[in-house]
Structure formats: structure tokens, C-alpha cells
DRENZA-579338 format. One record per atom (N, C-alpha, C, CB): residue number from 1; residue in one letter; atom name; z, y, x. Coordinates in steps of 0.02 Angstrom, whole numbers. Glycine has a CB too. Layout:
+-----+----+----+--------+--------+--------+
!   i ! aa ! at !     zz !     yy !     xx !
+-----+----+----+--------+--------+--------+
! NUM !  A ! CA !      Z !      Y !      X !
...
+-----+----+----+--------+--------+--------+
//
This chain:
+-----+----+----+--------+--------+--------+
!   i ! aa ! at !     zz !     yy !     xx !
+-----+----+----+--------+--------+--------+
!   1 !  X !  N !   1492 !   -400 !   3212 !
!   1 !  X ! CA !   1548 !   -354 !   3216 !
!   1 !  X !  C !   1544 !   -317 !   3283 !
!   1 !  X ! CB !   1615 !   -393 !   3209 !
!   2 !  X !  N !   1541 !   -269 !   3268 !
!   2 !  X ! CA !   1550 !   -205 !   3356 !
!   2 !  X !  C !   1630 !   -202 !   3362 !
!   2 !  X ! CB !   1514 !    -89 !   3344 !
!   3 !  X !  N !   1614 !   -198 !   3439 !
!   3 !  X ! CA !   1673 !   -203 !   3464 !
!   3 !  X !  C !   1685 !   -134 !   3514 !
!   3 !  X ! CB !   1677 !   -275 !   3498 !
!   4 !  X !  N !   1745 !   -120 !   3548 !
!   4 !  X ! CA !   1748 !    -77 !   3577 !
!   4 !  X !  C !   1726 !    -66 !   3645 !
!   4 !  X ! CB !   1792 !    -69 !   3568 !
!   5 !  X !  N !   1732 !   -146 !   3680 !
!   5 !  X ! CA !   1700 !   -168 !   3746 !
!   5 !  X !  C !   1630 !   -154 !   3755 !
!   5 !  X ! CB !   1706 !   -237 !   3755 !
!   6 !  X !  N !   1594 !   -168 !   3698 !
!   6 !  X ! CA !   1519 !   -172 !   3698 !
!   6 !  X !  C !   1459 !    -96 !   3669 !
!   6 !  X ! CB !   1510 !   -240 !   3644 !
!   7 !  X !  N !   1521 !    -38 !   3682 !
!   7 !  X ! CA !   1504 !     39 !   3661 !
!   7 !  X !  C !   1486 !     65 !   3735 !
!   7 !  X ! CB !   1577 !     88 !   3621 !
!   8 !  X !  N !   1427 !    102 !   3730 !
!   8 !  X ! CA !   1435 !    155 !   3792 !
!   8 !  X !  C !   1475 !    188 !   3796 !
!   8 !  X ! CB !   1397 !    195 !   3803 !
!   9 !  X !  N !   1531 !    216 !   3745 !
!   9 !  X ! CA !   1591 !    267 !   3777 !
!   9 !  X !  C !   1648 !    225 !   3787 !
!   9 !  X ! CB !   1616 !    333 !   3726 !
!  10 !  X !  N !   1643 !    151 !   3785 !
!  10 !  X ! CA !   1700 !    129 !   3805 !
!  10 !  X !  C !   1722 !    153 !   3872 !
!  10 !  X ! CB !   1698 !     64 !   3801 !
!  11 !  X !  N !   1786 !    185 !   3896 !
!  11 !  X ! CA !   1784 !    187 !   3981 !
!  11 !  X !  C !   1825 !    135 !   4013 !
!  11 !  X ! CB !   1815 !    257 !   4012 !
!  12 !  X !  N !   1789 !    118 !   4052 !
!  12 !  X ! CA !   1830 !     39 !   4100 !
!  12 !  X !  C !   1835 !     73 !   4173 !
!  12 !  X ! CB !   1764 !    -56 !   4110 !
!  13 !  X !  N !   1897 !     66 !   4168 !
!  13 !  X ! CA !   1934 !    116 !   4238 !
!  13 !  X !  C !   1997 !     53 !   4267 !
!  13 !  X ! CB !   1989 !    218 !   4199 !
!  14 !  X !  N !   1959 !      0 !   4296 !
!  14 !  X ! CA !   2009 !    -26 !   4324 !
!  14 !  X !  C !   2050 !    -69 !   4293 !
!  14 !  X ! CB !   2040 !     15 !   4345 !
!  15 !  X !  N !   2100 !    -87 !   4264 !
!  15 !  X ! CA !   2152 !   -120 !   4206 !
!  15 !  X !  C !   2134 !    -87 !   4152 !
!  15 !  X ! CB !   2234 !   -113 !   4214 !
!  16 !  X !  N !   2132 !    -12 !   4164 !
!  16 !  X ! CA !   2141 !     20 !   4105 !
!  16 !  X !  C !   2059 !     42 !   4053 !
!  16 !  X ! CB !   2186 !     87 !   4132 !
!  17 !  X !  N !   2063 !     37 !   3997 !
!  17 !  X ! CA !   1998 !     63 !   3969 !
!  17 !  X !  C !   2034 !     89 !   3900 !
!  17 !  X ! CB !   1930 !      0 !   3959 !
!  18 !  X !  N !   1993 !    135 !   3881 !
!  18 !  X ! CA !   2008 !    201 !   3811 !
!  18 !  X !  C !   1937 !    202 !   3808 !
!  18 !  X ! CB !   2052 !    296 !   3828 !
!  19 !  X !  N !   1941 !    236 !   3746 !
!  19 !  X ! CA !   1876 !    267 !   3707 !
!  19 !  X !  C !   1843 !    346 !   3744 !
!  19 !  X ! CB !   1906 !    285 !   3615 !
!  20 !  X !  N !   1811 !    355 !   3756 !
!  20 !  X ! CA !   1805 !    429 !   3773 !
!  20 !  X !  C !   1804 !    487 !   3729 !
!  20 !  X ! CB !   1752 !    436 !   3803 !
!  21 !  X !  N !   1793 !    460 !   3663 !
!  21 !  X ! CA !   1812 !    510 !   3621 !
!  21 !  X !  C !   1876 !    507 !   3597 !
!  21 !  X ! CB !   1773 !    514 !   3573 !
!  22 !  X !  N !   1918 !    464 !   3620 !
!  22 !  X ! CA !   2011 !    458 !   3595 !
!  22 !  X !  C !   2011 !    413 !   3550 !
!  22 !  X ! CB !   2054 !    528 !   3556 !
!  23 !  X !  N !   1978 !    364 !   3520 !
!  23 !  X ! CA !   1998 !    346 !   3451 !
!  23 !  X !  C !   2048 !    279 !   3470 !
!  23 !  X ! CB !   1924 !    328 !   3398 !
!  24 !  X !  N !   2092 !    247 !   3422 !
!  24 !  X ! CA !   2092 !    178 !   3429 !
!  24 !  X !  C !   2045 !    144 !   3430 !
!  24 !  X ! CB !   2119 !    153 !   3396 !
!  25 !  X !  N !   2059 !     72 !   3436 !
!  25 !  X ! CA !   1980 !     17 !   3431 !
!  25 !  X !  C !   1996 !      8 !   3354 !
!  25 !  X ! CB !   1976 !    -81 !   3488 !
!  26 !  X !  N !   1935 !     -8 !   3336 !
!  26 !  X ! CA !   1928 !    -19 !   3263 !
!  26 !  X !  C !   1860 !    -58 !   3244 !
!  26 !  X ! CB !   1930 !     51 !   3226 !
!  27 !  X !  N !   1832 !   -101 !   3199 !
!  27 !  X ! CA !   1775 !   -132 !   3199 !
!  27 !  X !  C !   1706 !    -88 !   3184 !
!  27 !  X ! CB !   1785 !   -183 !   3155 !
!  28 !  X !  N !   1710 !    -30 !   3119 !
!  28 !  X ! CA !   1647 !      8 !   3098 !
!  28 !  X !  C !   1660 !     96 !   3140 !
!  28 !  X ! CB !   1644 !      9 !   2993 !
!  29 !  X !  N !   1651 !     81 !   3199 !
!  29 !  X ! CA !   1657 !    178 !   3230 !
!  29 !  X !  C !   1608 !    208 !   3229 !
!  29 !  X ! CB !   1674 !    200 !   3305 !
!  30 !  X !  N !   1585 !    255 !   3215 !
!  30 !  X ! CA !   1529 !    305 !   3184 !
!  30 !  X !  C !   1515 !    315 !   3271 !
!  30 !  X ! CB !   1559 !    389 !   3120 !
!  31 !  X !  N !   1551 !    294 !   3318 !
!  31 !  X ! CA !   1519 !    351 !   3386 !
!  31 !  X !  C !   1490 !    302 !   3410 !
!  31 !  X ! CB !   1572 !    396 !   3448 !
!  32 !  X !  N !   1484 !    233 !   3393 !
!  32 !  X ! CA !   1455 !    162 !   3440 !
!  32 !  X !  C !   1399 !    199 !   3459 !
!  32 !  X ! CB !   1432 !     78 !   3397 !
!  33 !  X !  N !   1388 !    172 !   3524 !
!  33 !  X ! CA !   1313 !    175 !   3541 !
!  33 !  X !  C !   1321 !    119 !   3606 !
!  33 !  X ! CB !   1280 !    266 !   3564 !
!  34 !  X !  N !   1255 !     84 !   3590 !
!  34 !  X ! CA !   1223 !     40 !   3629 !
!  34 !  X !  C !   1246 !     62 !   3721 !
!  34 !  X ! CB !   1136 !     49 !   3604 !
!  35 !  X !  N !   1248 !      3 !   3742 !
!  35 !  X ! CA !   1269 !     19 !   3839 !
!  35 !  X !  C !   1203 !     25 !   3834 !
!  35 !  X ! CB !   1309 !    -49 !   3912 !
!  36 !  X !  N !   1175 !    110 !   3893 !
!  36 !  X ! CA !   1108 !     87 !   3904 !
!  36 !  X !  C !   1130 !    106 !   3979 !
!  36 !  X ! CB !   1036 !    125 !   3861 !
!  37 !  X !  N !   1071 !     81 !   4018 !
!  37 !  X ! CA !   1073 !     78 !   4089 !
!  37 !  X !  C !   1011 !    118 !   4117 !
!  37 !  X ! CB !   1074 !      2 !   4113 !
!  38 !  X !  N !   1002 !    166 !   4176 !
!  38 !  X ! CA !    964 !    194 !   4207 !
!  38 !  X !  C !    903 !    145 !   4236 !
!  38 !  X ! CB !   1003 !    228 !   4250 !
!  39 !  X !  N !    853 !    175 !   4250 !
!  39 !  X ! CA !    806 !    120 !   4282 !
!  39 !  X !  C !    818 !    109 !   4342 !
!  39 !  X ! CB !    739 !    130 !   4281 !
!  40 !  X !  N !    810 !     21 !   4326 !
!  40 !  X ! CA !    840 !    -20 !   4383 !
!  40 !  X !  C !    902 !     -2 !   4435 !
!  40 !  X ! CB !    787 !    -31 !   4422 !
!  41 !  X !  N !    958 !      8 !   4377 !
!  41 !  X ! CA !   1024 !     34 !   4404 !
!  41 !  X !  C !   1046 !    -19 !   4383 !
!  41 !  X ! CB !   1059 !    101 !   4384 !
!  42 !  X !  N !   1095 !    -61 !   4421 !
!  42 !  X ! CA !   1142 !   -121 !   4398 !
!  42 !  X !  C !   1202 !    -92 !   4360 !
!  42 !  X ! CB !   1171 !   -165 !   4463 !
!  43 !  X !  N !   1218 !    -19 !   4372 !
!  43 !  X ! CA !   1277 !     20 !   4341 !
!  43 !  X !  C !   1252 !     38 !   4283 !
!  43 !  X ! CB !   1304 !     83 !   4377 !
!  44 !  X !  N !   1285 !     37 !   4211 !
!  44 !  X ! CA !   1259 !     83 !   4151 !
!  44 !  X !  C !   1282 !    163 !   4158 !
!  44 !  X ! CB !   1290 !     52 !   4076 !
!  45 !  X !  N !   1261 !    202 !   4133 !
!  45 !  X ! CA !   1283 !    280 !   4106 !
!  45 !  X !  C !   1345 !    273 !   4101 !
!  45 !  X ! CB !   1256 !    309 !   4035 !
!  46 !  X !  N !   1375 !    343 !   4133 !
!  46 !  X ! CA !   1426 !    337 !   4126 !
!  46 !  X !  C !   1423 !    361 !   4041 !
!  46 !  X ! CB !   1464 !    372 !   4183 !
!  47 !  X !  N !   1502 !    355 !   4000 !
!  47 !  X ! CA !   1511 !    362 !   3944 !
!  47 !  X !  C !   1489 !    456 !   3925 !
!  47 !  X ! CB !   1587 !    331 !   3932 !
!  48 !  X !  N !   1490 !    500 !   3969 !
!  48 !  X ! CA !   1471 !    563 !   3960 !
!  48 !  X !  C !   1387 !    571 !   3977 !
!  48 !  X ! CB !   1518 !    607 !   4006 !
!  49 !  X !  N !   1351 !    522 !   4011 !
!  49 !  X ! CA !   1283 !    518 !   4011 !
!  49 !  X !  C !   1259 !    487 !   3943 !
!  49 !  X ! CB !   1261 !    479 !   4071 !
!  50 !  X !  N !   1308 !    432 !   3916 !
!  50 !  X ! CA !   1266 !    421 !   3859 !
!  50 !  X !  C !   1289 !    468 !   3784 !
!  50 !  X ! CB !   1271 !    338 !   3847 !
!  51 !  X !  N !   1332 !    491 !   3782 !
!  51 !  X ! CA !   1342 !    553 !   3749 !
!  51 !  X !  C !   1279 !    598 !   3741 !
!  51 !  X ! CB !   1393 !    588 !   3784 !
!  52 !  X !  N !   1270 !    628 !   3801 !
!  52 !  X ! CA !   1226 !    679 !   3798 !
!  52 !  X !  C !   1143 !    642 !   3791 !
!  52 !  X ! CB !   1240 !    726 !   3868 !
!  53 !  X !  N !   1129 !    582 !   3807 !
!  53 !  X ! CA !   1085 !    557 !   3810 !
!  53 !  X !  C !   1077 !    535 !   3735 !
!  53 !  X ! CB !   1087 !    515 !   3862 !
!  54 !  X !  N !   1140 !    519 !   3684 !
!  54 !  X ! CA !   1122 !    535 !   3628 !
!  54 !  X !  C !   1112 !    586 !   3581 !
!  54 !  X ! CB !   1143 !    514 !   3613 !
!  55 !  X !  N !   1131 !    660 !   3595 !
!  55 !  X ! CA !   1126 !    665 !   3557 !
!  55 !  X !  C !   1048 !    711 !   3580 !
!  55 !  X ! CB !   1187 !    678 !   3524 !
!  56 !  X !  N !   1040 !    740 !   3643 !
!  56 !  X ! CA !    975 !    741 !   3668 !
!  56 !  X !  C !    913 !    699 !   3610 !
!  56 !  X ! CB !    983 !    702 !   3745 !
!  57 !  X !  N !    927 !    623 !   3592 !
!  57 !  X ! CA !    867 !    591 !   3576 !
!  57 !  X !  C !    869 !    636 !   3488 !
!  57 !  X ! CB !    873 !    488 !   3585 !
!  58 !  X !  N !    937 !    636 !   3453 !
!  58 !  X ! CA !    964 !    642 !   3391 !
!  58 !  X !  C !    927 !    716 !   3375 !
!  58 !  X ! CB !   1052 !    636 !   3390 !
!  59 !  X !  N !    932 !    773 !   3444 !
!  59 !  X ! CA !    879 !    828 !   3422 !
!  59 !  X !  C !    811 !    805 !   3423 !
!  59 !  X ! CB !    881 !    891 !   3467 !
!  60 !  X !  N !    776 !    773 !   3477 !
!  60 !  X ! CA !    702 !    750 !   3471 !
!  60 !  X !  C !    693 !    734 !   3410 !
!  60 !  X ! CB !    681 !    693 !   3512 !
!  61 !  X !  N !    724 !    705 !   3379 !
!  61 !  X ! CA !    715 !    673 !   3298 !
!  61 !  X !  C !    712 !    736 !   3253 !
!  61 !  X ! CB !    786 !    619 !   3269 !
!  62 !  X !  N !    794 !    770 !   3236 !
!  62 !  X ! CA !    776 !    828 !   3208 !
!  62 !  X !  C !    721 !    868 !   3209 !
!  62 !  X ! CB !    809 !    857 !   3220 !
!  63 !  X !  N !    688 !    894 !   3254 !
!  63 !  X ! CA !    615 !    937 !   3279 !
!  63 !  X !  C !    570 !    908 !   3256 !
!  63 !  X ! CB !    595 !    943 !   3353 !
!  64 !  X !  N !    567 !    852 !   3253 !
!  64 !  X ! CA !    527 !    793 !   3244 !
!  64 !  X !  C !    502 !    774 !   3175 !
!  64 !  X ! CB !    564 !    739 !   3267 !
!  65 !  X !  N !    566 !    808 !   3115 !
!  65 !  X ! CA !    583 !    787 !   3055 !
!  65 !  X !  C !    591 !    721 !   3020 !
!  65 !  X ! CB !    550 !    813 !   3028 !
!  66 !  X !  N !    628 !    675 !   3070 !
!  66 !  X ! CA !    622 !    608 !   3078 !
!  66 !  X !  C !    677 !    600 !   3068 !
!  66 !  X ! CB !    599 !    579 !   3131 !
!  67 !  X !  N !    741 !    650 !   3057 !
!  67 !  X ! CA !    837 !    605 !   3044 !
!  67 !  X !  C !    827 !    661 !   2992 !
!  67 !  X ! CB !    933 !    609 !   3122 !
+-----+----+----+--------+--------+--------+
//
């Protein structure tokens, strides 16, 4: 089961954390994506680095004729 904690757009700001795209938490969200982390950064992407870092890979594919 995915959770909302374990999304790269989760944002954790202190007490407070939201979705970066607005949604409630919910178990099946179409926007999950994996926490990924920079090389040898102890910090992950922020939630607008992995945004763009997805969908960046999502065109490589398209061009690609691979999605």
C-alpha cells in the first residue's frame, strides 16, 4: 500500500506536510513517485525537482517510443 509519507511530492515543512499537488492522502494516487535523492546528497529532491525530474524521464520515453 503507498502512502503519502513515502511520495516525492509529499512536502514536510516542519509539523506541517501537504501534497504538492493539493490532493488529500489517499492509498492509489496517480502522482506517487518514488523519493529519489541527488548523488551522495543525504537531502532528497525537493518535491518540484522530482516533478520535473519526472516528467523530463516520461519525455525520454515518449522520443524513445517506449510509453
Amino acid at each position: 500500500m503507498i502512502k503519502c509519507e513515502q511520495c516525492g511530492m509529499y512536502v514536510r515543512d516542519g509539523e506541517q506536510a501537504i501534497c504538492f499537488k493539493k490532493l488529500s492522502p489517499k492509498d492509489n494516487c496517480m502522482y506517487f513517485i518514488e523519493i529519489r535523492y541527488e548523488d551522495g546528497e543525504p537531502e532528497p529532491l525537493t518535491p518540484l525537482q522530482q516533478s520535473l525530474l519526472s516528467e523530463r524521464m516520461l519525455k525520454q520515453r515518449v522520443f524513445k517510443g517506449l510509453a
